[in-house]
N, CA and C atoms of all chains as a GROMACS GRO file, in nm:
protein
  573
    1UNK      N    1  -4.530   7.915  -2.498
    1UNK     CA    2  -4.563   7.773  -2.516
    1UNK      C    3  -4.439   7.695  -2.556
    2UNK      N    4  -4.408   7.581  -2.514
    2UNK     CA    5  -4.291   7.477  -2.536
    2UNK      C    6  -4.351   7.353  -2.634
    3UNK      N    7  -4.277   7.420  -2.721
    3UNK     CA    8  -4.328   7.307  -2.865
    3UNK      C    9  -4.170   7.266  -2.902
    4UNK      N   10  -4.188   7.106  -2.947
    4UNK     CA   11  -4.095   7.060  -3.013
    4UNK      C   12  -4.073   7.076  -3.145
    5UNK      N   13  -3.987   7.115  -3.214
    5UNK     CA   14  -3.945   7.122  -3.310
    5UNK      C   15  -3.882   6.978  -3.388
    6UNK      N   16  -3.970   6.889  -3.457
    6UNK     CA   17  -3.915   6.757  -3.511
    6UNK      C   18  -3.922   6.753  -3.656
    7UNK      N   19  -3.884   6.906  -3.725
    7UNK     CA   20  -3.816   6.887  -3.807
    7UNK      C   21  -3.645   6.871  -3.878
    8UNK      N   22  -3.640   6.808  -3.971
    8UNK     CA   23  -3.530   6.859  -4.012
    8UNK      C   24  -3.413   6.810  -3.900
    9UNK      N   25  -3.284   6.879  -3.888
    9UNK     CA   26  -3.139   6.854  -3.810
    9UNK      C   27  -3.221   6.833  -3.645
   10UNK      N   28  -3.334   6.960  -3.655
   10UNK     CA   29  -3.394   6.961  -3.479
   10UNK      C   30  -3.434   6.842  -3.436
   11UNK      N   31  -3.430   6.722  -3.531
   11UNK     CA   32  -3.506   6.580  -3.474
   11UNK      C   33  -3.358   6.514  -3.425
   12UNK      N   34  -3.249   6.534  -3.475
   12UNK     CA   35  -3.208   6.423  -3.449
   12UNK      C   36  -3.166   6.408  -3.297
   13UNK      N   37  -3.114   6.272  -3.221
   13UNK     CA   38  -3.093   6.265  -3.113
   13UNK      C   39  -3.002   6.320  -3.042
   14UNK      N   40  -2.892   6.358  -3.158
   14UNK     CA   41  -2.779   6.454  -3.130
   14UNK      C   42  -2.743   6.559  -3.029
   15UNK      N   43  -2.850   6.649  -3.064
   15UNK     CA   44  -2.871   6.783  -3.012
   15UNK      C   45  -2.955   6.781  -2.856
   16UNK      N   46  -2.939   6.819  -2.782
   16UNK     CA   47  -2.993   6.841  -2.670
   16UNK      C   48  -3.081   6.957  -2.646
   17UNK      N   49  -3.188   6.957  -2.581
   17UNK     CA   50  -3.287   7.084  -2.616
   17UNK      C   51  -3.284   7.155  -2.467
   18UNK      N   52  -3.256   7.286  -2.497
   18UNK     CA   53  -3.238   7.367  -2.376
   18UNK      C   54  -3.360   7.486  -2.359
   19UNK      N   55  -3.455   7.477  -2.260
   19UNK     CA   56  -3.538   7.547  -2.254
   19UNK      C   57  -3.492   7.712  -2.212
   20UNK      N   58  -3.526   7.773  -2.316
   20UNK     CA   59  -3.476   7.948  -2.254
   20UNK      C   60  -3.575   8.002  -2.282
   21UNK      N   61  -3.573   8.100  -2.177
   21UNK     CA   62  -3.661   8.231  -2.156
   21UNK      C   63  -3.633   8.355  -2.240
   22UNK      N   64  -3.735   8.385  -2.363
   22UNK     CA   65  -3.648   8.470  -2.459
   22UNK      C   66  -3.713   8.612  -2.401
   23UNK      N   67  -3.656   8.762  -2.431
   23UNK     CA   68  -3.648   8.884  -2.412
   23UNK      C   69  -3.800   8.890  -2.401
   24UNK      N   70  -3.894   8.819  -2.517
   24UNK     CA   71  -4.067   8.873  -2.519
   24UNK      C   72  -4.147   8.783  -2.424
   25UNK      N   73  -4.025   8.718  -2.336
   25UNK     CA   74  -4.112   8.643  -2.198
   25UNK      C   75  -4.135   8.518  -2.260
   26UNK      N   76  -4.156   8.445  -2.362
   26UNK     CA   77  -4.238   8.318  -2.475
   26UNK      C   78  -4.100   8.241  -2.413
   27UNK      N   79  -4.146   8.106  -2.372
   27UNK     CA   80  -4.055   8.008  -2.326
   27UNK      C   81  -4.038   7.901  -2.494
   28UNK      N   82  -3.902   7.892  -2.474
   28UNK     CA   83  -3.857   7.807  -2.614
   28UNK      C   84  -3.778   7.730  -2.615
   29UNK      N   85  -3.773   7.626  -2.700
   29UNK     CA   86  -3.660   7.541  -2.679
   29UNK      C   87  -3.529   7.608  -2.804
   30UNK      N   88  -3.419   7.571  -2.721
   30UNK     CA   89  -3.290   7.621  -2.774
   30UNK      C   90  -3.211   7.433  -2.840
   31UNK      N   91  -3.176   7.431  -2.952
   31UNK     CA   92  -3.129   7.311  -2.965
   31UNK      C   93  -2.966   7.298  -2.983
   32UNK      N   94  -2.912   7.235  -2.883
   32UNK     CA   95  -2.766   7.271  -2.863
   32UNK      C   96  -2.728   7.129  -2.866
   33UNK      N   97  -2.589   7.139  -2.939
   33UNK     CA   98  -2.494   7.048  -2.952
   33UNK      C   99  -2.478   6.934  -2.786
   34UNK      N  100  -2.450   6.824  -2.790
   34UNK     CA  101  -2.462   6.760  -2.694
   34UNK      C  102  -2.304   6.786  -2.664
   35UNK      N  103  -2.234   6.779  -2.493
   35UNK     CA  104  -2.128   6.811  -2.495
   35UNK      C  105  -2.023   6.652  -2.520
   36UNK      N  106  -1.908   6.660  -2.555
   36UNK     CA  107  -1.834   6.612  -2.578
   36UNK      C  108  -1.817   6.494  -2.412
   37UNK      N  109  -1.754   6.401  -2.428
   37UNK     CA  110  -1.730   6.326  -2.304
   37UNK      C  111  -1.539   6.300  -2.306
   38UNK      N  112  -1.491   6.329  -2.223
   38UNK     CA  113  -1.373   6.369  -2.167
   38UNK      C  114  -1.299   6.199  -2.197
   39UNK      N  115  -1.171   6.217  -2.230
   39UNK     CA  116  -1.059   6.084  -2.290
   39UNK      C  117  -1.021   6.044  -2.088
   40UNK      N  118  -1.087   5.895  -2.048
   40UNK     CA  119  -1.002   5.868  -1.900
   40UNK      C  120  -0.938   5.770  -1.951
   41UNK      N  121  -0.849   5.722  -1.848
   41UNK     CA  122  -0.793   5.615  -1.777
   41UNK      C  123  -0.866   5.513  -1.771
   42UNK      N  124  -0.829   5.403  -1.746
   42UNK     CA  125  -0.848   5.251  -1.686
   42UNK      C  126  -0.941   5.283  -1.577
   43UNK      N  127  -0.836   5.370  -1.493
   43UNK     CA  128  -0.849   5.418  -1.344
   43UNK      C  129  -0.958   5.503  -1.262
   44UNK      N  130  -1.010   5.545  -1.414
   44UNK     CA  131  -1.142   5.652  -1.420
   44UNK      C  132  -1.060   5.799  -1.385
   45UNK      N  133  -0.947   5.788  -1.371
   45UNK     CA  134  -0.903   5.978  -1.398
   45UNK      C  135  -0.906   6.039  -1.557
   46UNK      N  136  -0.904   6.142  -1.520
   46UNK     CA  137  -0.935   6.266  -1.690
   46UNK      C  138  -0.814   6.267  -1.702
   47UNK      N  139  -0.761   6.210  -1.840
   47UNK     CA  140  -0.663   6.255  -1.904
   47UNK      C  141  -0.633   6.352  -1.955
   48UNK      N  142  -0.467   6.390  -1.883
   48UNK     CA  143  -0.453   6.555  -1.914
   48UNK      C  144  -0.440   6.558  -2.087
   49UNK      N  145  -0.413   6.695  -2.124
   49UNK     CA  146  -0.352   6.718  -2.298
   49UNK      C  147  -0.414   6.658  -2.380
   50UNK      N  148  -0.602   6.613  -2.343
   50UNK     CA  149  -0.635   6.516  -2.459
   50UNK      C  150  -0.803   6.609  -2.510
   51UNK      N  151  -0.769   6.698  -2.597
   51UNK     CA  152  -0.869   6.818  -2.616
   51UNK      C  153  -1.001   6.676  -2.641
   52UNK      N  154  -1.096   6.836  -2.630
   52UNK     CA  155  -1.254   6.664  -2.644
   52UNK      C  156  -1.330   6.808  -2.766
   53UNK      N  157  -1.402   6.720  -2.859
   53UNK     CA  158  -1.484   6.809  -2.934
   53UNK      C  159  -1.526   6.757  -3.057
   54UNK      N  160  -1.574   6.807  -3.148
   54UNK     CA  161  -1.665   6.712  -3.263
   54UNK      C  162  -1.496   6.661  -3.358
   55UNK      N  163  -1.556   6.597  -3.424
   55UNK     CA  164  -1.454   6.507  -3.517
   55UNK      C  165  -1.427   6.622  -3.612
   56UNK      N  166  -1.510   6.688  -3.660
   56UNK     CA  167  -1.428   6.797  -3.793
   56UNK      C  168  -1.337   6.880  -3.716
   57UNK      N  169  -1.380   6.913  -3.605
   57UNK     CA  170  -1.258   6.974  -3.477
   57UNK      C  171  -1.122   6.927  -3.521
   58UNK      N  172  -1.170   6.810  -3.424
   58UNK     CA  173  -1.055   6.724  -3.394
   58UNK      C  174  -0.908   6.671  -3.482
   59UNK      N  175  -0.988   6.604  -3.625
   59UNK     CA  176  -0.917   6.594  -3.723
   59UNK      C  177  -0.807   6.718  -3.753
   60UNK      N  178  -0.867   6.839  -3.741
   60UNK     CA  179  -0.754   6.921  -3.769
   60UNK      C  180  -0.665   6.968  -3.678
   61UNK      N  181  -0.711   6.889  -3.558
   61UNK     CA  182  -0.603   6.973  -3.493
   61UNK      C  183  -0.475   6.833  -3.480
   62UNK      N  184  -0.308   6.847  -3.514
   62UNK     CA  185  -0.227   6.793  -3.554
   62UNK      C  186  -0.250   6.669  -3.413
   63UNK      N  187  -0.156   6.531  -3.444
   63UNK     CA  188  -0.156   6.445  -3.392
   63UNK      C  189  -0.096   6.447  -3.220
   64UNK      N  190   0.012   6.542  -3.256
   64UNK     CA  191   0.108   6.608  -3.156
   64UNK      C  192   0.054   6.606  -3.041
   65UNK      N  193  -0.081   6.720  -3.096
   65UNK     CA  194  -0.136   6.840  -2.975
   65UNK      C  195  -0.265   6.807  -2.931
   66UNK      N  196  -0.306   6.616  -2.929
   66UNK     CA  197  -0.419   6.543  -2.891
   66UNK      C  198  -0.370   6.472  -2.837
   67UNK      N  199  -0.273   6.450  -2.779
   67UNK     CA  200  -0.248   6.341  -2.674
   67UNK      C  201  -0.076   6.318  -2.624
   68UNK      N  202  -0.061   6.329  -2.466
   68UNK     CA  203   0.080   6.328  -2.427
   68UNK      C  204   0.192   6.250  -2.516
   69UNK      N  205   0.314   6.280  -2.540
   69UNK     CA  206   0.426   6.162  -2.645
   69UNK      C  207   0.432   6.098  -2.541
   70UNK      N  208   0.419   5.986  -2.524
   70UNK     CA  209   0.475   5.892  -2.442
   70UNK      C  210   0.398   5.769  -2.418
   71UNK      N  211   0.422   5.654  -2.415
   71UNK     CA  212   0.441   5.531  -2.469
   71UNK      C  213   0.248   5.510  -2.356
   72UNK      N  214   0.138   5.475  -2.426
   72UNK     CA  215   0.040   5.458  -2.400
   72UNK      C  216  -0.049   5.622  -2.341
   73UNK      N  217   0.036   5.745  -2.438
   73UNK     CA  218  -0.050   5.865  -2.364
   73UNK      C  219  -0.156   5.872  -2.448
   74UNK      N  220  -0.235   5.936  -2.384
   74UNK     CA  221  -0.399   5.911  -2.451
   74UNK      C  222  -0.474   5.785  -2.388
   75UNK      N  223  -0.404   5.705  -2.357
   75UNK     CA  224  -0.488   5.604  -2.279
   75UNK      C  225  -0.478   5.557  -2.165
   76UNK      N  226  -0.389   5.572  -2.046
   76UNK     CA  227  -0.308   5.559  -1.962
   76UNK      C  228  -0.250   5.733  -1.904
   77UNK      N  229  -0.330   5.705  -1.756
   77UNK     CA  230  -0.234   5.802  -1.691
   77UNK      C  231  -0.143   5.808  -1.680
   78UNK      N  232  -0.062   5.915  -1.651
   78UNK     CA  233   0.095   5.888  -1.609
   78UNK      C  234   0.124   5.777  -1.465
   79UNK      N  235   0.009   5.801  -1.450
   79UNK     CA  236   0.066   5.739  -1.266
   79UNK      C  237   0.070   5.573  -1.265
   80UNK      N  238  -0.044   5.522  -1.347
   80UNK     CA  239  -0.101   5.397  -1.405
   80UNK      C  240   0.014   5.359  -1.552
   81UNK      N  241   0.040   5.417  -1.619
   81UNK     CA  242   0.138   5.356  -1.735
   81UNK      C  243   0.294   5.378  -1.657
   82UNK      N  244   0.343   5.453  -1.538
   82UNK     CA  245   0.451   5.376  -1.490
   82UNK      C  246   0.450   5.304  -1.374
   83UNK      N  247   0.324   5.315  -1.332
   83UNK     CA  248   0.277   5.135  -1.251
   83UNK      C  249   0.330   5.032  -1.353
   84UNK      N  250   0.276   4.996  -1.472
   84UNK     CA  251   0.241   4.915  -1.541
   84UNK      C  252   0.432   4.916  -1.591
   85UNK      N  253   0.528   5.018  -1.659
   85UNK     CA  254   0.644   4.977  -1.653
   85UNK      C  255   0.741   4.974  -1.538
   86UNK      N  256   0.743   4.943  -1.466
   86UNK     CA  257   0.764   4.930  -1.328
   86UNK      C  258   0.761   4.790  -1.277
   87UNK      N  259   0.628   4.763  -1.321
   87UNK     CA  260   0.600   4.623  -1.317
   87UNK      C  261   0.673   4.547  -1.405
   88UNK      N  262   0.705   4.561  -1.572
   88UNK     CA  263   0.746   4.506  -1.649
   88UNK      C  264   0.864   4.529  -1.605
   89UNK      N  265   0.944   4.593  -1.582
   89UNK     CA  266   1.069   4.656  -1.547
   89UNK      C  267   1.138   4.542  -1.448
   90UNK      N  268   1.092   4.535  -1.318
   90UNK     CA  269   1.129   4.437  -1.183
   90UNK      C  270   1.078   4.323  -1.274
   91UNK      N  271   1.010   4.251  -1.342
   91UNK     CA  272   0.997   4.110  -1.372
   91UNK      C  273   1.082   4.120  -1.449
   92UNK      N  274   1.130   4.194  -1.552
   92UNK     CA  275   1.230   4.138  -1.582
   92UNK      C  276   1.386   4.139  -1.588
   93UNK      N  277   1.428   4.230  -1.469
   93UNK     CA  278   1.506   4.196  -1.327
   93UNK      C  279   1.536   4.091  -1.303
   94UNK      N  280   1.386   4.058  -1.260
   94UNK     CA  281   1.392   3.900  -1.182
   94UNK      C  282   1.437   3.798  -1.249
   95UNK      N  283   1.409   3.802  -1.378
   95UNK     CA  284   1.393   3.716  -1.457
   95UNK      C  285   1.591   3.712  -1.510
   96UNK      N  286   1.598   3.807  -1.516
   96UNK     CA  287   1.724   3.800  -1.565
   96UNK      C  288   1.817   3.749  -1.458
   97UNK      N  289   1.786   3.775  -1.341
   97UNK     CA  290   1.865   3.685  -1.212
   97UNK      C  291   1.844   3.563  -1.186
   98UNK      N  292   1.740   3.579  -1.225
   98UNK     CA  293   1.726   3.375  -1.204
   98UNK      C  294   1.786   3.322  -1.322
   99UNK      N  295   1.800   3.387  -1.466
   99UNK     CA  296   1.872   3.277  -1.594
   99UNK      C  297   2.043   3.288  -1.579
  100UNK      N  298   2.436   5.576  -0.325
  100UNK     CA  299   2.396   5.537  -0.407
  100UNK      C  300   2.270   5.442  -0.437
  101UNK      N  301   2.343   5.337  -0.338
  101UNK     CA  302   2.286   5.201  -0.363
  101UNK      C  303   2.305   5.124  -0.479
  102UNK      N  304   2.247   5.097  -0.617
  102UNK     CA  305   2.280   4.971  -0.707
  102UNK      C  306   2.265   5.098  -0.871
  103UNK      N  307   2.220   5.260  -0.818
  103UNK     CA  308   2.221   5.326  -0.957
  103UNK      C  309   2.376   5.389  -0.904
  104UNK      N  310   2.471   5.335  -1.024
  104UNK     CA  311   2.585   5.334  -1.033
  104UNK      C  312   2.629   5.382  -1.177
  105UNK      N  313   2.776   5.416  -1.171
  105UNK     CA  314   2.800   5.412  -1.345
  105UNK      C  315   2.824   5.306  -1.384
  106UNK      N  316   2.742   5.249  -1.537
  106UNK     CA  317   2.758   5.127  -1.560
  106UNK      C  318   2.620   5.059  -1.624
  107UNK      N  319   2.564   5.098  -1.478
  107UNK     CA  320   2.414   4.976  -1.462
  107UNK      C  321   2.338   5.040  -1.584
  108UNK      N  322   2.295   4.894  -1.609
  108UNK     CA  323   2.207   4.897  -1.693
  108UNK      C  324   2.032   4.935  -1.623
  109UNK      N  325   1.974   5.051  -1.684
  109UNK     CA  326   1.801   5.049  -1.638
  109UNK      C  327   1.746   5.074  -1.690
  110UNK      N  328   1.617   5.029  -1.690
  110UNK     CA  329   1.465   5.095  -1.786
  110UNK      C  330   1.396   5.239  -1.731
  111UNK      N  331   1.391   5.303  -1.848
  111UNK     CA  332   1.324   5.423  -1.820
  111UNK      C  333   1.200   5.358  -1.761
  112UNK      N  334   1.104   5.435  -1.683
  112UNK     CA  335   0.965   5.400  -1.655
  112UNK      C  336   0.883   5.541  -1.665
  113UNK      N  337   0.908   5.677  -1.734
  113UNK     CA  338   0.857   5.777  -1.703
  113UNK      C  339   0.908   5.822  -1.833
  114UNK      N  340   0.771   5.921  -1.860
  114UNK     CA  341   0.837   6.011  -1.988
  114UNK      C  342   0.823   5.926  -2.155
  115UNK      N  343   0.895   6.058  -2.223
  115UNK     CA  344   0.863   5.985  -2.381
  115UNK      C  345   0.942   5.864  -2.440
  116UNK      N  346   1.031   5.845  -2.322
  116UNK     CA  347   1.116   5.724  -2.338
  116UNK      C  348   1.128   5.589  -2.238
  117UNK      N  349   0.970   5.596  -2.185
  117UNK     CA  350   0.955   5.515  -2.096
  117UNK      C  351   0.936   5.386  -2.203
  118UNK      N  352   1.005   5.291  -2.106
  118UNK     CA  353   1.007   5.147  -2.127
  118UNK      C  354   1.130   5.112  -2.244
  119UNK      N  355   1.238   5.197  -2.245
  119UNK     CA  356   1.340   5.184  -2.309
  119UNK      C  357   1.436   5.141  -2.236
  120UNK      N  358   1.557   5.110  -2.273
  120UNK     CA  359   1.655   5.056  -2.169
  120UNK      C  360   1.770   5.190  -2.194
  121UNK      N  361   1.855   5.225  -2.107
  121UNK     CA  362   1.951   5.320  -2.108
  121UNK      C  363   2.029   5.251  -2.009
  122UNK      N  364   2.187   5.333  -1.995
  122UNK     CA  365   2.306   5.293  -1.927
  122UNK      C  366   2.368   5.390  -1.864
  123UNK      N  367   2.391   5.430  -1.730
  123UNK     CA  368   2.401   5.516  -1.642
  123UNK      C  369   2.567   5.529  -1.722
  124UNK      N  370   2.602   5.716  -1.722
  124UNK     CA  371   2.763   5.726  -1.736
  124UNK      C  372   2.776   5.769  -1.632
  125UNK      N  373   2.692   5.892  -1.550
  125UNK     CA  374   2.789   5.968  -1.474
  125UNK      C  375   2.647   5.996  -1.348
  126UNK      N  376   2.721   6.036  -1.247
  126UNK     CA  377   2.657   6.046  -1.135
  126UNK      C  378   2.637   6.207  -1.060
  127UNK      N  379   2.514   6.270  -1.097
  127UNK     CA  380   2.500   6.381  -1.080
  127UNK      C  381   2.519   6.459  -0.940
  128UNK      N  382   2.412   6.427  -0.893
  128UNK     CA  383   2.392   6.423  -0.765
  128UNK      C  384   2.301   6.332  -0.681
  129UNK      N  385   2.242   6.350  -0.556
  129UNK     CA  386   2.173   6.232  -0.520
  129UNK      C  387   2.043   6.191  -0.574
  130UNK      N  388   2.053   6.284  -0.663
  130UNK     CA  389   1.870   6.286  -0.710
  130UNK      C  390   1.879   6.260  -0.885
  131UNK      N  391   2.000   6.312  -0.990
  131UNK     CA  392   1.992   6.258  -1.072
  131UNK      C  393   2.127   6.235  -1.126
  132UNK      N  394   2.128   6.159  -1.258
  132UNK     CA  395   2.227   6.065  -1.352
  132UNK      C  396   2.217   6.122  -1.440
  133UNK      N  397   2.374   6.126  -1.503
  133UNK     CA  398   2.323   6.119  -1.674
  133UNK      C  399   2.347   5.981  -1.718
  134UNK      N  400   2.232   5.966  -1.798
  134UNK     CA  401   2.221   5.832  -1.870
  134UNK      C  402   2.217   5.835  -2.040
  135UNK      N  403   2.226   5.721  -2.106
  135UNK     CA  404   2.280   5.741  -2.237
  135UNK      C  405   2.173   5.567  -2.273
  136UNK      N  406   2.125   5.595  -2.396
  136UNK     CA  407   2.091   5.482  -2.463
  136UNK      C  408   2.192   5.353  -2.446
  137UNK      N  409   2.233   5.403  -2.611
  137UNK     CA  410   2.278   5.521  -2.651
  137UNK      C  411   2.182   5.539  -2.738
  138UNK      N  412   2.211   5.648  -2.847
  138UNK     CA  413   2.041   5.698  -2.887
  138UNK      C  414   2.016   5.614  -3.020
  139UNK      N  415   2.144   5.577  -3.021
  139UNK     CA  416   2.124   5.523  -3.178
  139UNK      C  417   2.129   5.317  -3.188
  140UNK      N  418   2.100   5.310  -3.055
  140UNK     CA  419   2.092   5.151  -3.060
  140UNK      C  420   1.941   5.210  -2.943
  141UNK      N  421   1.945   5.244  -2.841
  141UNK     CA  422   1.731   5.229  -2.758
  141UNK      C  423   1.677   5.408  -2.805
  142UNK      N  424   1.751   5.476  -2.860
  142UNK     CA  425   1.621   5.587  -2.843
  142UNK      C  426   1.625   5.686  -2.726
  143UNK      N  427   1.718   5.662  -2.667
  143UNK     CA  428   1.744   5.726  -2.532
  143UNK      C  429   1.872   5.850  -2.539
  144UNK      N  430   1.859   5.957  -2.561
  144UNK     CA  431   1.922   6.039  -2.567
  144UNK      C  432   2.035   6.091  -2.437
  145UNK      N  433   2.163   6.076  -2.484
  145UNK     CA  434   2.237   6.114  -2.352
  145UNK      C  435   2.175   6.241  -2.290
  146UNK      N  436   2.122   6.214  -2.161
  146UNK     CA  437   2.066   6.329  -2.109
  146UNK      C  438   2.084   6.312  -1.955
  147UNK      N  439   2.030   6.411  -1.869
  147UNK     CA  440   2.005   6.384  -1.725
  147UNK      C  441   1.888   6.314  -1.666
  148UNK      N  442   1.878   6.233  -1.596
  148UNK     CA  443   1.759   6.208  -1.530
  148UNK      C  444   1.733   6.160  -1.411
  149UNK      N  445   1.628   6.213  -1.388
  149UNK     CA  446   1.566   6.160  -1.240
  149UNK      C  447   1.602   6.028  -1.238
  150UNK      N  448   1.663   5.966  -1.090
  150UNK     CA  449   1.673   5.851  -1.026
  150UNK      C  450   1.543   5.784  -1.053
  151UNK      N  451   1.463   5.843  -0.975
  151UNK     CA  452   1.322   5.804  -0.901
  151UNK      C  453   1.243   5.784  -1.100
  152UNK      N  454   1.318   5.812  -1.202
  152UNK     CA  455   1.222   5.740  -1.337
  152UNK      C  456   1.289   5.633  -1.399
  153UNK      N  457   1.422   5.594  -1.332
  153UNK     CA  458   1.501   5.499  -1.338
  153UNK      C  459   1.457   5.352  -1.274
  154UNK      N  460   1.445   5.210  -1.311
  154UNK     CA  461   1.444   5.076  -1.278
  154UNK      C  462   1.582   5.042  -1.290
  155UNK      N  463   1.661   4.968  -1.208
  155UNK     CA  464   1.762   4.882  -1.233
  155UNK      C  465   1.768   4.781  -1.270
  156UNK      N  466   1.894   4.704  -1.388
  156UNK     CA  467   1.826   4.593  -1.378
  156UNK      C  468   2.011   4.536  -1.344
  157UNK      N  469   1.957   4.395  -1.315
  157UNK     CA  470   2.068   4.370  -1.256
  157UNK      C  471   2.203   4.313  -1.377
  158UNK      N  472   2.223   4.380  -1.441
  158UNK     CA  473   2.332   4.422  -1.497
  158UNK      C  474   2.425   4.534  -1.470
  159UNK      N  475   2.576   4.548  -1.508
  159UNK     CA  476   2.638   4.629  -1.501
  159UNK      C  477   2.768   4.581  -1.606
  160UNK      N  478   2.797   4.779  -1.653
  160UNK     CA  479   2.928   4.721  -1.785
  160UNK      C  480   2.980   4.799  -1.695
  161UNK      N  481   3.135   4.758  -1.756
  161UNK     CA  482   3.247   4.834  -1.714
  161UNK      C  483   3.251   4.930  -1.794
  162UNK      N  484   3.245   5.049  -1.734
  162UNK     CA  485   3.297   5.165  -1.838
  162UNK      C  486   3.322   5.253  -1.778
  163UNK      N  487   3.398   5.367  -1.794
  163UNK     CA  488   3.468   5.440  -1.712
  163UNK      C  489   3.340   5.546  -1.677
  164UNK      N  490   3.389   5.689  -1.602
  164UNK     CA  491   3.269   5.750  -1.578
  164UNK      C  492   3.263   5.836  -1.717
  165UNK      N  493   3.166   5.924  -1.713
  165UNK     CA  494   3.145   5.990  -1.806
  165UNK      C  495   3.190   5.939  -1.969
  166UNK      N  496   3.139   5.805  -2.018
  166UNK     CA  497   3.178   5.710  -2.104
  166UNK      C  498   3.103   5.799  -2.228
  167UNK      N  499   3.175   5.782  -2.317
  167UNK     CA  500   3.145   5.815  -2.427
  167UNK      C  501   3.041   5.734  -2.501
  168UNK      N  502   2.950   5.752  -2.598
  168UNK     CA  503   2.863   5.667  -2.614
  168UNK      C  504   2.927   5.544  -2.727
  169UNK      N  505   3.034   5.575  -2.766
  169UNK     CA  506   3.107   5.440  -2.842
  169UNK      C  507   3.128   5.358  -2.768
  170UNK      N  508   3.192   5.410  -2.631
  170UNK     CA  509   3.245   5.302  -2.538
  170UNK      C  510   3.150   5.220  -2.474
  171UNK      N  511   3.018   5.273  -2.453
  171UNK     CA  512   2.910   5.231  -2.404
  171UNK      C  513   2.851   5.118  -2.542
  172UNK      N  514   2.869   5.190  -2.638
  172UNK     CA  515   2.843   5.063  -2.752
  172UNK      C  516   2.957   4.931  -2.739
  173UNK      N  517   3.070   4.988  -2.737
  173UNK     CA  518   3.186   4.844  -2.688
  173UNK      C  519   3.132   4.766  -2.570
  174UNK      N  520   3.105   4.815  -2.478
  174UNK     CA  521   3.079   4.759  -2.352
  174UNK      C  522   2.982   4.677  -2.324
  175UNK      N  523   2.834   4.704  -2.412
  175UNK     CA  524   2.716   4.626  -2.456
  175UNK      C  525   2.732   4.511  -2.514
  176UNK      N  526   2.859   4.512  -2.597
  176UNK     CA  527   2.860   4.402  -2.718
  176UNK      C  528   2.892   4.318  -2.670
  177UNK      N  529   2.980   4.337  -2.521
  177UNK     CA  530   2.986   4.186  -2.498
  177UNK      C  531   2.913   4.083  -2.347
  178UNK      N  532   2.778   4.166  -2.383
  178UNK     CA  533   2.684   4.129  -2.286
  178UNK      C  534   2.510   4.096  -2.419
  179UNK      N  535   2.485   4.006  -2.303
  179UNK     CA  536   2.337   3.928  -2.377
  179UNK      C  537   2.255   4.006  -2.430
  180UNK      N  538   2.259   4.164  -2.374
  180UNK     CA  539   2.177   4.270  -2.380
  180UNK      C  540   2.178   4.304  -2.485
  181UNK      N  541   2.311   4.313  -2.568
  181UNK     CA  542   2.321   4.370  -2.698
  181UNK      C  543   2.218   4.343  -2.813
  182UNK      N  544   2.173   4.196  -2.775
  182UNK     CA  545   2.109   4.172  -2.908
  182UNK      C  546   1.963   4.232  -2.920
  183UNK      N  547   1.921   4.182  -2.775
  183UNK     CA  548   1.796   4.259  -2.743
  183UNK      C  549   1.802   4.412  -2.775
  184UNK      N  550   1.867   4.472  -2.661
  184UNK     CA  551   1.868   4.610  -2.746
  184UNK      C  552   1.833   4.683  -2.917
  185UNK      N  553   1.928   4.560  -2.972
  185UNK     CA  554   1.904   4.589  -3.118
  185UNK      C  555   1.748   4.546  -3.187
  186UNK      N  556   1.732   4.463  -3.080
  186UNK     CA  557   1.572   4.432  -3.155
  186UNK      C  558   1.476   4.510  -3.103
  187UNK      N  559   1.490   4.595  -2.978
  187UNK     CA  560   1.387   4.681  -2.938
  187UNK      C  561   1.444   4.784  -3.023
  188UNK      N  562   1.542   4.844  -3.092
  188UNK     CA  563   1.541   4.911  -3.192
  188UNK      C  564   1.482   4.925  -3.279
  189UNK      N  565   1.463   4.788  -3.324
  189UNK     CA  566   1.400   4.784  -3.473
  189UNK      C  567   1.216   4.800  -3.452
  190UNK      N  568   1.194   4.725  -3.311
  190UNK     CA  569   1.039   4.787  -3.302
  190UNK      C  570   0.975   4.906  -3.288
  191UNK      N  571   1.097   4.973  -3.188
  191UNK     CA  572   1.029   5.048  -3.125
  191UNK      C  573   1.094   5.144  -3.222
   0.00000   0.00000   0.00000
């Protein structure tokens, strides 16, 4: 039988309920962590080097080793943040030829 | 070549030192430069680099090839760039 469990941590919206088939055949719900959602782009690509997981995780793992060094990593692909200096780059080129 | 020369002034656009300005000394081969901040006025470490993460801008100092990074500091000072430089120092 598939009964909900709405006590306690099992209520909250958090957890996602996974129906499994246990060894004595009795169908049950399994209550599992909801998964993490992946760091993108503007562009909608997955940013590489940017681990995903609960916050007590996360916090410990050093500043370094959550997101590329480089000037908008973590939020900006590589391909899209040197679009974007590239762009800044030639305007102000231009700009400097015309003064 | 074309306009990446020794001398020219360009913006990184790639990497941990993108959007910094650096100053070409020496000319590797057709594919890369060594370029120089220098490190202690943009952050830009005399190193090698890819052309293709290089912007030009249309500046150029005189300085001999393989310029030392003092001389590259002489050579700045007496261009508009200098001051800027020093203030993207202090932000960045």
């Amino acid at each position: 039988m598939l009964s909900v469990n709405k006590r306690g941590t099992r209520r909250r919206l958090k957890k996602v309920r996974v129906a499994v088939r246990t060894p004595g055949g009795r169908l049950i719900y399994h209550y599992k962590h909801k998964k993490h959602s992946y760091a993108v782009c503007s562009c909608g690509a997955r940013l590489n080097a940017t681990p995903t997981g609960p916050r007590s995780v996360m916090s410990k793992i050093p500043l370094s080793q959550r997101r590329p060094n480089r000037p908008y990593g973590g939020n900006l692909c590589p391909k899209c943040m040197r679009k974007l200096m590239v762009a800044s780059a030639v305007a102000e080129g231009l700009a400097l030829l015309a003064s | 070549m074309g306009v990446i020369e020794v001398g020219r002034v360009c913006r990184k656009v790639a990497g941990r030192e993108a959007g910094r300005l650096c100053v070409v000394v020496r000319i590797i081969d057709k594919n890369f430069v060594e370029a120089t901040g220098p490190k202690e006025l943009t952050g830009v470490r005399r190193r090698r680099v890819n052309v293709k993460h290089l912007v030009p801008l249309p500046v150029k100092l005189d300085i001999p090839e393989g310029a030392r990074d003092e001389e590259v500091i002489e050579a700045l000072k007496g261009t508009d760039l200098y001051e800027k430089l020093q203030k993207a120092r202090v932000s960045g």
